[in-house]
GUTOR-679155 format. One record per residue (C-alpha): residue in three letters; x negated, y, z negated. Coordinates in steps of 0.001 Angstrom, whole numbers, plus 524288, in hexadecimal, padded with zeros to 5 digits. Each point is the difference from the previous one (the first is absolute). Example, Ala and Ser with C-alpha at 12.3 -4.5 7.8 and 13.67 -1.06 7.14 Angstrom:
! residues 2
ala7CFF47EE6C7E188 ser7FAA680D7080294 
//
This chain:
! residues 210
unk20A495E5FE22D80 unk80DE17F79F80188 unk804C9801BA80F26 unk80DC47FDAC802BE unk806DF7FE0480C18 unk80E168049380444 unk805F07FA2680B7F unk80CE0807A6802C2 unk8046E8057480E5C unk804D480B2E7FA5D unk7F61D8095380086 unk8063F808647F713 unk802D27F5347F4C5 unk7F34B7FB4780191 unk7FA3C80E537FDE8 unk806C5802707F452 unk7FDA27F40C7F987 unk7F286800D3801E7 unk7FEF080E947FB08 unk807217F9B07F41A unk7F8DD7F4AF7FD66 unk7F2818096880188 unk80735808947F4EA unk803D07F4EB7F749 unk7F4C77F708802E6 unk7F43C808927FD2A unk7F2DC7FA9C80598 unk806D57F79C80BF3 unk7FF05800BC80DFE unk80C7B7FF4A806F1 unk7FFD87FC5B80F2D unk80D827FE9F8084B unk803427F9A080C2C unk80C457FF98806D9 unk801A37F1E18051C unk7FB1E7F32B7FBFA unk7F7647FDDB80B1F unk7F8DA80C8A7FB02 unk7FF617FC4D7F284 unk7FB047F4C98051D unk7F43B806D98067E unk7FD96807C77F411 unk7FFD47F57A7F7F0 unk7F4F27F9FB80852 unk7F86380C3B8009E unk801AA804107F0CF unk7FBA27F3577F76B unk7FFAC809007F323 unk810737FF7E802A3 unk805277F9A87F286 unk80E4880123802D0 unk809A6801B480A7C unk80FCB8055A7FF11 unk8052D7FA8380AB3 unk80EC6806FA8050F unk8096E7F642802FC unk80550803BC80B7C unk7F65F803B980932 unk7FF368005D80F9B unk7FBA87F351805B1 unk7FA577F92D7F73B unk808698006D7F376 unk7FB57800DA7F0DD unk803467F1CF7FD9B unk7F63A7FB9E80A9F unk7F5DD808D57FDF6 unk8017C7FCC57F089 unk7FB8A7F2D78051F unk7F6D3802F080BE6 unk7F82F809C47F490 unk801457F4FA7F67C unk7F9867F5E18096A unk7F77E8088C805FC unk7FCE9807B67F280 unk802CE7F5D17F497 unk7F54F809CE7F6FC unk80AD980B4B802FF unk80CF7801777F609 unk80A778040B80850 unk80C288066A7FC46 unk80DE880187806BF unk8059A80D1F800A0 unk80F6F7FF4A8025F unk80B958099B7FF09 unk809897F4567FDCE unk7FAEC7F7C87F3A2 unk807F97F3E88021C unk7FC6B7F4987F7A6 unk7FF367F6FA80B73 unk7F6B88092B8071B unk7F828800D07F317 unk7FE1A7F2557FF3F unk7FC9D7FDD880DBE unk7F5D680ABF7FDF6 unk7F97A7F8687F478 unk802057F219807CC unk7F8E1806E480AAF unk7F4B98033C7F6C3 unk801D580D9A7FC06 unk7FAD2803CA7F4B7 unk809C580AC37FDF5 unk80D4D805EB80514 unk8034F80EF17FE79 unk80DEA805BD8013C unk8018780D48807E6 unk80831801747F452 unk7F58E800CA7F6E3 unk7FA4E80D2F7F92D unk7F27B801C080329 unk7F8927FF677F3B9 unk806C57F1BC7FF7A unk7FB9B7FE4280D5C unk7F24D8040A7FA2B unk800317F8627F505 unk803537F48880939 unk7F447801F7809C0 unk7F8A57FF0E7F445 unk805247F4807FA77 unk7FD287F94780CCC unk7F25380513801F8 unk7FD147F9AB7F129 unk803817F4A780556 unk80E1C7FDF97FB36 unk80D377FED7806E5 unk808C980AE87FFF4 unk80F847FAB380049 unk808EC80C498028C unk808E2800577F321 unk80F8D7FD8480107 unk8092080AD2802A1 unk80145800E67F16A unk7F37A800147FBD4 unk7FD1D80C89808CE unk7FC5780CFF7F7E3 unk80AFD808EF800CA unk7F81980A687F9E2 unk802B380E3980332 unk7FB838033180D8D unk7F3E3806BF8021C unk7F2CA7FF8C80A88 unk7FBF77F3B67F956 unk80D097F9E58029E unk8028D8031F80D87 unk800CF7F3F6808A1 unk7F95C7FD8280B49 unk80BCF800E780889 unk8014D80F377FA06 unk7F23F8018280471 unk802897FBF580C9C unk80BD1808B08016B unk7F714809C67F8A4 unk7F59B7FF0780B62 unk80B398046B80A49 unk8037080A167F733 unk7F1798072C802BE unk800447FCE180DF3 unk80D8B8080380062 unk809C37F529801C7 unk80F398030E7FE4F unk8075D7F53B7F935 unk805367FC3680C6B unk7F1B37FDB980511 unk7FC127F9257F475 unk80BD17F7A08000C unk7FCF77FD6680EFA unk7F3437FD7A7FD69 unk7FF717F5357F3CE unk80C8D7F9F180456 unk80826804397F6E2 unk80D37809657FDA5 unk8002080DBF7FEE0 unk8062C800D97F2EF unk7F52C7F55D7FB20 unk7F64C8084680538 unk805D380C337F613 unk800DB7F7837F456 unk7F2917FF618017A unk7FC4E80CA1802E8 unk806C7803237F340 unk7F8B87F60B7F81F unk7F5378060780552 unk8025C80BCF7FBCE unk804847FCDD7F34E unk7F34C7F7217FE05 unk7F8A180AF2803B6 unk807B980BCF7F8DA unk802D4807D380CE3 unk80953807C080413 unk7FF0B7FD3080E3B unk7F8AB7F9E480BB1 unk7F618808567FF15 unk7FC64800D07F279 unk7FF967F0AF7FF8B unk7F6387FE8980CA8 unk7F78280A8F7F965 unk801F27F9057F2AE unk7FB3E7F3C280568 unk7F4F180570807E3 unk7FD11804CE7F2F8 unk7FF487F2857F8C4 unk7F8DD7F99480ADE unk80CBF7F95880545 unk7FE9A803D680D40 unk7F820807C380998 unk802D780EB480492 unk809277FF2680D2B unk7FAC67FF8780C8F unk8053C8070780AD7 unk8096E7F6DE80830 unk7FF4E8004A80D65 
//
């Protein structure tokens, strides 16, 4: 069975990626770990790991350096970059550095899929130009991985204000994607789209937040 790894400090990213890849990915295990010095130990405890997404901006030891530690530690191991800013300079230092893939935070996940596959063939996956993006209608399939993440909060009980505290970003970005989300999901409110997704697989029932 394929094992991936996720390396991503935020615990609630890296959760809902995983639960997405599982969905998407049938047949793979997917472990997390939420610094590079982890990943590290789980990549020296788990040899059956065939690929690694590696966050770019991690604590300590940032993606960059662990693209290279894994890389010279790991050569057997295709490692992917995992970035919410998409920069052609930061995609070509990615593929200088050896990576054998770079995914956008913009991305929808069955591209993201379809990219983890691509990789785990053996092929390089390139993230396409703004205009080559599919600007399909929205739906599950196209939510992005950023929506996911704000889609997480959403089941722990996060306000926009606490999800905008919490990835960094403004309150009024924070609604535009809660009403993506809803849209992509065809819900009316908060509730029916964290019960929607729970549904599909997309995330996990809450827990209770101390």
């Amino acid at each position: 069975m394929p094992h991936a790894l996720i390396v991503d400090d935020h615990p609630l990213y890296r959760e809902g990626l995983i639960s997405a890849l599982r969905a998407r990915l049938g047949g793979i295990t997917v472990s997390g770990a939420g610094t590079a010095e982890d990943g590290l130990t789980l990549l020296e405890a788990h040899p059956d790991i065939e690929l690694v997404l590696i966050d770019l901006r991690l604590p300590g030891m940032d993606g960059f350096a662990a693209l290279e530690l894994y890389g010279a530690r790991f050569p057997a191991v295709a490692r992917v970059i995992v970035s919410g800013d998409d920069d052609p300079a930061l995609v070509q230092r990615a593929f200088n550095a050896g990576a054998s893939g770079f995914i956008a935070k913009s991305m929808a996940l069955d591209d993201v899929a379809g990219a983890i596959r691509s990789v785990m063939d053996g092929e390089l996956f390139v993230p396409p130009a703004d205009g080559a993006r599919n600007h399909a209608a929205p739906s599950a399939k196209a939510m992005t991985l950023r929506q996911i993440e704000v889609l997480h909060l959403l089941g722990e009980g996060y306000t926009n204000k606490e999800i905008a505290r919490a990835l960094n970003i403004t309150e009024r970005t924070a609604k535009a994607h809660l009403s993506a989300i809803l849209e992509a999901l065809n819900a009316e409110n908060r509730t029916q789209a964290v019960v929607a997704a729970q549904r599909a697989g997309l995330i996990d029932p809450p827990r209770v937040r101390s």
